[in-house]
N, CA, C and O atoms as a DFTB+ gen file, in Angstrom:
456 C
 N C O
     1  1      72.437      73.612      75.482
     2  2      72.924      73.782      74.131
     3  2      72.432      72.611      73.296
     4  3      72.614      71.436      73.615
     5  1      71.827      72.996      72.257
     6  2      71.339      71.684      70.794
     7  2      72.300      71.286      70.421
     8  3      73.402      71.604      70.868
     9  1      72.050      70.350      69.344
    10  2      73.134      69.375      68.596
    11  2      72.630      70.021      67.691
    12  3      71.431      70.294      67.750
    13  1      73.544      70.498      66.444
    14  2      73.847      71.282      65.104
    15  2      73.849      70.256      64.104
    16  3      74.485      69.292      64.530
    17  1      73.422      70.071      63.005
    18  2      74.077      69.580      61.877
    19  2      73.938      70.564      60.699
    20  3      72.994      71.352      60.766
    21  1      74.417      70.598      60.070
    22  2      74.862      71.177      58.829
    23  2      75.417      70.199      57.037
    24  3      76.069      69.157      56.972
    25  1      74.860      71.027      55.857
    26  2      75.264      70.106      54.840
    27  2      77.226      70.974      54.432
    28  3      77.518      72.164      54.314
    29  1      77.976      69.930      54.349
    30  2      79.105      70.288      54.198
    31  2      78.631      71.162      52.037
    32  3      78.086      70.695      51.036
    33  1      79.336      72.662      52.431
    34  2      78.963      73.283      50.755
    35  2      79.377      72.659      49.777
    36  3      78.848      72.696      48.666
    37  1      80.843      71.710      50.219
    38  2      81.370      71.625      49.105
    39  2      81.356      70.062      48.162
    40  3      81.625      69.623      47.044
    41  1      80.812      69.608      49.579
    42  2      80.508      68.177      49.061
    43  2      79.003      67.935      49.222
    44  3      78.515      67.276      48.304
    45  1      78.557      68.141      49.733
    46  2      76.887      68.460      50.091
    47  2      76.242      67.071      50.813
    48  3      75.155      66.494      50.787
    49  1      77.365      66.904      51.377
    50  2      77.405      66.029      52.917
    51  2      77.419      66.356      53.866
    52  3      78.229      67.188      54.276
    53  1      76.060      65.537      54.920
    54  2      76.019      66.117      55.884
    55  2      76.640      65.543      56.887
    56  3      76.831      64.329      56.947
    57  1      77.132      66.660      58.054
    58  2      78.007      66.846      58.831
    59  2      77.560      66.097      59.994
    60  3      76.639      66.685      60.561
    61  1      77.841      65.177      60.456
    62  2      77.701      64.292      61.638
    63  2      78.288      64.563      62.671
    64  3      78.822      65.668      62.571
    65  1      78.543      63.835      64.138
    66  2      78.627      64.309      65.090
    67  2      79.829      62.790      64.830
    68  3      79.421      61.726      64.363
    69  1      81.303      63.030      65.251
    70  2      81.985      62.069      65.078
    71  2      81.551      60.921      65.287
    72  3      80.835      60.800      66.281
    73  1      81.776      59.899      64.585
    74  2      81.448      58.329      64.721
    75  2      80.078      58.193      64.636
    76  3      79.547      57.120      64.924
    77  1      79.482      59.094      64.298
    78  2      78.096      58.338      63.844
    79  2      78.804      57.551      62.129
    80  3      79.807      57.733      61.438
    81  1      77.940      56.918      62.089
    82  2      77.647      55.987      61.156
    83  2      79.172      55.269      61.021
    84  3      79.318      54.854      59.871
    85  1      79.998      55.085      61.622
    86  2      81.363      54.933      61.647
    87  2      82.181      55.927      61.314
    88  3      83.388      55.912      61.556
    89  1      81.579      56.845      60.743
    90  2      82.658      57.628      59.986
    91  2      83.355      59.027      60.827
    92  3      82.637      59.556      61.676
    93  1      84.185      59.373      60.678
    94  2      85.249      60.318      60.617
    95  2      85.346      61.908      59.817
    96  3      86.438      61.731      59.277
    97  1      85.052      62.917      59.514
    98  2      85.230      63.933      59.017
    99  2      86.169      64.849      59.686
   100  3      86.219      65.031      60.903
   101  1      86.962      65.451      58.731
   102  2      87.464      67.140      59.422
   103  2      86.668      68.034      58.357
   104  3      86.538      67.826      57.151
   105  1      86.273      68.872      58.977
   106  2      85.213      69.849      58.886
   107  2      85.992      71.485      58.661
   108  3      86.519      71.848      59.712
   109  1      86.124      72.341      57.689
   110  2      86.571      73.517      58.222
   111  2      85.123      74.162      57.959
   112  3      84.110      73.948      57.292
   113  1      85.883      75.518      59.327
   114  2      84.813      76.035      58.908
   115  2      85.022      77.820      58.280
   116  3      86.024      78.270      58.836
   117  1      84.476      78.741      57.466
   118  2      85.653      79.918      57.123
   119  2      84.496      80.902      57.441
   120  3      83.288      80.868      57.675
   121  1      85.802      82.058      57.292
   122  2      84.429      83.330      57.286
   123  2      85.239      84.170      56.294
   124  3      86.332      83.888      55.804
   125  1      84.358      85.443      56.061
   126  2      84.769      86.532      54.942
   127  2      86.370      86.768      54.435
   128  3      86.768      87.007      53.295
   129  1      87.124      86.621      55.654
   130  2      88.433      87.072      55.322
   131  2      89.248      86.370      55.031
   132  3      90.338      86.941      55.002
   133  1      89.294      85.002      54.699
   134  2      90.120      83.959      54.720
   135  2      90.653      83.284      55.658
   136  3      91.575      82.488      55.480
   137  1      89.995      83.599      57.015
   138  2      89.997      82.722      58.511
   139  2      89.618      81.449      58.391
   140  3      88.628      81.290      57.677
   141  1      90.213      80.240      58.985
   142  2      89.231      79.307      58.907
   143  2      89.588      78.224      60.456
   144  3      90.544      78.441      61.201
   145  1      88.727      77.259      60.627
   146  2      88.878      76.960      62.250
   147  2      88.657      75.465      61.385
   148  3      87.865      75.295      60.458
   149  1      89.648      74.395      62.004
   150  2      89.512      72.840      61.426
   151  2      88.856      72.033      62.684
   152  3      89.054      72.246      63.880
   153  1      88.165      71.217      62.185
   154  2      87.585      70.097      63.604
   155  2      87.685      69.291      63.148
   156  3      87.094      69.336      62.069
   157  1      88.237      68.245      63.354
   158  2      88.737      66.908      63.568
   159  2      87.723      65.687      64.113
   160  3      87.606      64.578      63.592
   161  1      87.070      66.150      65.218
   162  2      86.211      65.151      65.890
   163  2      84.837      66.195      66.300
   164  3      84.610      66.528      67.463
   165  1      84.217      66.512      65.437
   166  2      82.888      67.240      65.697
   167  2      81.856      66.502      66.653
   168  3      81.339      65.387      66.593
   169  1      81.770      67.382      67.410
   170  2      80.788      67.257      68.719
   171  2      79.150      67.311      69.089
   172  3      78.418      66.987      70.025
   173  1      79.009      68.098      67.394
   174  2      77.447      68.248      67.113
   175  2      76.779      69.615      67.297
   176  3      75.821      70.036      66.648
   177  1      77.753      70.544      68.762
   178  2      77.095      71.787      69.372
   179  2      77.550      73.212      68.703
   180  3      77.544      74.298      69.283
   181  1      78.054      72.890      66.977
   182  2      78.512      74.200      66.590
   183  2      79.757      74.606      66.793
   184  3      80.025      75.689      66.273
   185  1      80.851      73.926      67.558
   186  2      82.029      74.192      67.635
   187  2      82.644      73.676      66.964
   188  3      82.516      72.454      67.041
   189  1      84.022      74.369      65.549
   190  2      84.572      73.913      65.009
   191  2      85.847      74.874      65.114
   192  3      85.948      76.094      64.986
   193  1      86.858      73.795      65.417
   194  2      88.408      74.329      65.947
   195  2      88.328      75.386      67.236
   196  3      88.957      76.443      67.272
   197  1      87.644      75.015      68.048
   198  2      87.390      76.124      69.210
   199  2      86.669      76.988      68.632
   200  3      86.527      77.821      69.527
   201  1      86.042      77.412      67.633
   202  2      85.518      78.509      67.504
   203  2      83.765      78.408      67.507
   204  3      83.421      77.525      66.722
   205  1      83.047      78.814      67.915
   206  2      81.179      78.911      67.604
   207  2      81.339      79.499      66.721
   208  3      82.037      80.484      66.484
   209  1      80.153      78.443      65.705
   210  2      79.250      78.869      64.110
   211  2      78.834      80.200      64.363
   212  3      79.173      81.152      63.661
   213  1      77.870      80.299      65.678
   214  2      76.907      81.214      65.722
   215  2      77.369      82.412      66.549
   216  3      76.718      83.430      66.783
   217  1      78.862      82.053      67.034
   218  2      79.313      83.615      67.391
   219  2      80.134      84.081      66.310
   220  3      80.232      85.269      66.004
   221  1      80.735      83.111      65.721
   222  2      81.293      84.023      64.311
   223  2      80.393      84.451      63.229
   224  3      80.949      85.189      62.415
   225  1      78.988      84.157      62.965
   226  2      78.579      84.712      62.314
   227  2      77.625      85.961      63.183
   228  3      76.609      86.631      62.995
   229  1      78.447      85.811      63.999
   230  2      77.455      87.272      64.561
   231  2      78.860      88.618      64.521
   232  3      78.878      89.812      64.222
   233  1      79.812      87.701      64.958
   234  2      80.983      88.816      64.658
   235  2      80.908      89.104      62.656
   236  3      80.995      90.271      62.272
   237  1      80.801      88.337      61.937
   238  2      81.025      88.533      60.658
   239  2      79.510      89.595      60.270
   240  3      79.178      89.914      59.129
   241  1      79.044      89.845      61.089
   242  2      77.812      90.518      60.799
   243  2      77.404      91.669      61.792
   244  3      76.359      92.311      61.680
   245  1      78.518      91.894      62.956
   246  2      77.866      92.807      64.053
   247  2      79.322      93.161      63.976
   248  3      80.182      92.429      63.486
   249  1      79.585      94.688      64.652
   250  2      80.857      95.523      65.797
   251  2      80.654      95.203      66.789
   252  3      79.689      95.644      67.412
   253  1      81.565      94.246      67.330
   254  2      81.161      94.590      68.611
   255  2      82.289      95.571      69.372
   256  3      83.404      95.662      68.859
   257  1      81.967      96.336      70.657
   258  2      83.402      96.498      71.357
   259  2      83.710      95.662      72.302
   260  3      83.036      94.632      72.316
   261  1      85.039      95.851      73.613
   262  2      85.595      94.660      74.039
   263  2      84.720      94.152      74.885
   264  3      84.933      92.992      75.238
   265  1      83.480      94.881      75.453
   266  2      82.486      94.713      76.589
   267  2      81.661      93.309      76.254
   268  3      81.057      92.784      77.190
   269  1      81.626      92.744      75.059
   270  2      80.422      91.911      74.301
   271  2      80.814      90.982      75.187
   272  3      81.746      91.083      75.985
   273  1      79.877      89.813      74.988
   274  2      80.078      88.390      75.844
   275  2      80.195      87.580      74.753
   276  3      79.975      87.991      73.614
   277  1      80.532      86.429      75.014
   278  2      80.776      85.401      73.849
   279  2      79.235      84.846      73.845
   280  3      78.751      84.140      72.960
   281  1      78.729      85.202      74.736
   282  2      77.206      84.353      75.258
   283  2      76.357      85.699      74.262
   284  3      75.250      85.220      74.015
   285  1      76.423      86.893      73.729
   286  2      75.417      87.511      73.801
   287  2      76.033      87.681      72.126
   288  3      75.272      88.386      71.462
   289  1      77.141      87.218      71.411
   290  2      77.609      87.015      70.607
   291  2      76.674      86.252      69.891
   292  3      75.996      86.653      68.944
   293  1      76.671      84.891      70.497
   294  2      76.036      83.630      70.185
   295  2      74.772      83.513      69.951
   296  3      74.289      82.833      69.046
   297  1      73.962      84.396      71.027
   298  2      72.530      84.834      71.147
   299  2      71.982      85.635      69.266
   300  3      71.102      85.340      68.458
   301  1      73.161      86.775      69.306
   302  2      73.312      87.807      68.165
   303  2      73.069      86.358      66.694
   304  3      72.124      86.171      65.927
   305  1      74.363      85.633      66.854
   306  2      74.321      84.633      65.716
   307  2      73.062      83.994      65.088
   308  3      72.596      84.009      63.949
   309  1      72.501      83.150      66.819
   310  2      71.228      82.789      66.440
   311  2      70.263      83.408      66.259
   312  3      69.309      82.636      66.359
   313  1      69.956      84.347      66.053
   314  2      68.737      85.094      65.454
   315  2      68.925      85.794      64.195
   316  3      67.998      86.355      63.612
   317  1      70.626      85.749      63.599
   318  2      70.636      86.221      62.210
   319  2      70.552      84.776      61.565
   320  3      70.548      84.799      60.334
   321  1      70.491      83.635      62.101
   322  2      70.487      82.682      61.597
   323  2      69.058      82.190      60.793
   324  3      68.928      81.776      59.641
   325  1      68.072      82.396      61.831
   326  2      66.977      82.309      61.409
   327  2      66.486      83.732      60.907
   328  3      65.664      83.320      60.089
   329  1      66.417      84.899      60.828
   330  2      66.269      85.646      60.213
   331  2      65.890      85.526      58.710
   332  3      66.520      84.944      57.826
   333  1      64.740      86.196      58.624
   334  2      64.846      86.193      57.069
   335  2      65.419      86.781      55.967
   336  3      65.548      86.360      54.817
   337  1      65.904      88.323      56.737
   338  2      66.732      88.767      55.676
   339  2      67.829      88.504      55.145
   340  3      68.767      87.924      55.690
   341  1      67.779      88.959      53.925
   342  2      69.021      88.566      53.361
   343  2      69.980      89.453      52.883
   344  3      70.300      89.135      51.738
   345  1      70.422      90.190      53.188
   346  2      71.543      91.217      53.710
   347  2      73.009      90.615      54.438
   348  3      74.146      91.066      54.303
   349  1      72.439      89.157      55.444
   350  2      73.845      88.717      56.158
   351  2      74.688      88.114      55.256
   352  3      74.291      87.586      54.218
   353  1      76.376      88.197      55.775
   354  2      77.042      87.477      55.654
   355  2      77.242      85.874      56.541
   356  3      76.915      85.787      57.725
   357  1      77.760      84.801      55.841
   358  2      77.835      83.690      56.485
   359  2      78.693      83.210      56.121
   360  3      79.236      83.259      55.017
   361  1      79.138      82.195      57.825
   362  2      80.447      80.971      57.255
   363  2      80.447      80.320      56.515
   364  3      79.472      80.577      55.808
   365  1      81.125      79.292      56.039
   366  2      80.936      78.566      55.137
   367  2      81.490      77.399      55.527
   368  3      82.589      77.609      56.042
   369  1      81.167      76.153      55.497
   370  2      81.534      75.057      56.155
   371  2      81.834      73.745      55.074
   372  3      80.982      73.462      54.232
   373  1      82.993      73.050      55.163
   374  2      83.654      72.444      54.282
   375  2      84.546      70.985      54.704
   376  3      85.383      70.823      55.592
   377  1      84.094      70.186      53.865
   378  2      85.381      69.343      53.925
   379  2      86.742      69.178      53.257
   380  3      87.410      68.149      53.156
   381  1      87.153      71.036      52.601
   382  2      87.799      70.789      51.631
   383  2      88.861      71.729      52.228
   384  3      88.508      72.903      52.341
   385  1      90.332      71.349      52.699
   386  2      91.390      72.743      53.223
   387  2      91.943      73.554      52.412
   388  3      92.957      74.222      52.613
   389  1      90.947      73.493      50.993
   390  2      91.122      74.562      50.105
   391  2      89.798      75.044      49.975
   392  3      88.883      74.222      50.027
   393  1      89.576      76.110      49.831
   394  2      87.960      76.753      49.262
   395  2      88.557      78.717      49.321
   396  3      89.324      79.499      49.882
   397  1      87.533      78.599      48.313
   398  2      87.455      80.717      48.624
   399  2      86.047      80.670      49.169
   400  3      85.213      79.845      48.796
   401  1      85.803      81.734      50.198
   402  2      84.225      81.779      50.662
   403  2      83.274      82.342      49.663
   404  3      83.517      83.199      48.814
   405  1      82.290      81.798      49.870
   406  2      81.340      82.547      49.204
   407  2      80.064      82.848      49.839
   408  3      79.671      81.836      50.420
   409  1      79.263      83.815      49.966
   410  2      78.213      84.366      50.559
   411  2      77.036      83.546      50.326
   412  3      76.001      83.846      49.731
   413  1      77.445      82.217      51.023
   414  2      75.970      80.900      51.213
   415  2      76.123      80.687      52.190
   416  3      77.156      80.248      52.695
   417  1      74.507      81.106      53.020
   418  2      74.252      79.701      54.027
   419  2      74.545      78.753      53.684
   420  3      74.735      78.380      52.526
   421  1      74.647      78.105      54.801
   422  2      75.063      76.301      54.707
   423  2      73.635      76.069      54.961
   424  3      72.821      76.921      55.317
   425  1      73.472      75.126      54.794
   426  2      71.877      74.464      54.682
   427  2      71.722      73.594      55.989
   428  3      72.714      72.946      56.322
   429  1      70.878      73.532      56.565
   430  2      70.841      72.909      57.806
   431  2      70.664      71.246      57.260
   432  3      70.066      71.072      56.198
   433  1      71.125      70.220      57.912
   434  2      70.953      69.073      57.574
   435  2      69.500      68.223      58.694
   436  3      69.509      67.748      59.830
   437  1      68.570      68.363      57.783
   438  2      67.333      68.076      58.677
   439  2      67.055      66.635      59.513
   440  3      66.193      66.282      60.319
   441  1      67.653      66.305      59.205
   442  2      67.896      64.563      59.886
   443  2      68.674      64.361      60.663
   444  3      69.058      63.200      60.804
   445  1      69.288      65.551      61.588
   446  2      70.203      65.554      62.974
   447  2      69.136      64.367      63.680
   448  3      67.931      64.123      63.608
   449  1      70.179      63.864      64.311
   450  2      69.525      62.881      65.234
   451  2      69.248      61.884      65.140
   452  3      69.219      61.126      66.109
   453  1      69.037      61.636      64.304
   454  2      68.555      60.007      63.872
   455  2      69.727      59.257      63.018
   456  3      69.563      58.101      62.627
């Protein structure tokens, strides 16, 4: 599994992996319906409040029935991720425990890692 970063939408800060640079964030992250998952100490691999980026945006974008895997979920995510069309819905990722969603990618933050 990679290390993720992401630009937070609402502040257009990017999302670190706890304690880099000293700092601290809680992160939510939402989808279409007014769901949202909080992380506290982000880990870098896409998990925020127990939940995967890239399996909820595969549920916010696929049916599945109860047979699916969380693994083939995730698989589903990452390839609407990079996808070019633009037809998907997406999470929306925030440092703010107020927001309404709105239908934006989050922007990848290109300087993971360093």
């Amino acid at each position: 599994m990679g290390m993720f970063s992401w630009i937070a939408q609402d502040t257009h800060v990017p999302i670190y992996v706890n304690g880099y640079h000293n700092k601290t964030q809680e992160i939510y992250m939402w989808d279409n319906r007014g769901n949202f998952w909080k992380e506290s100490c982000y880990e870098g691999y896409g998990m925020f409040g127990g939940k995967d980026y890239y399996v909820l945006l595969a549920e916010m974008n696929q049916t599945y029935d109860e047979n699916v895997t969380e693994e083939q979920k995730r698989e589903d995510g990452i390839g609407i991720e990079f996808c070019s069309m633009s037809h998907h819905v997406f999470p929306n990722l925030t440092e703010s425990s107020i927001w309404t969603w709105i239908n934006d990618k989050p922007l990848l933050h290109e300087d993971q890692g360093r």
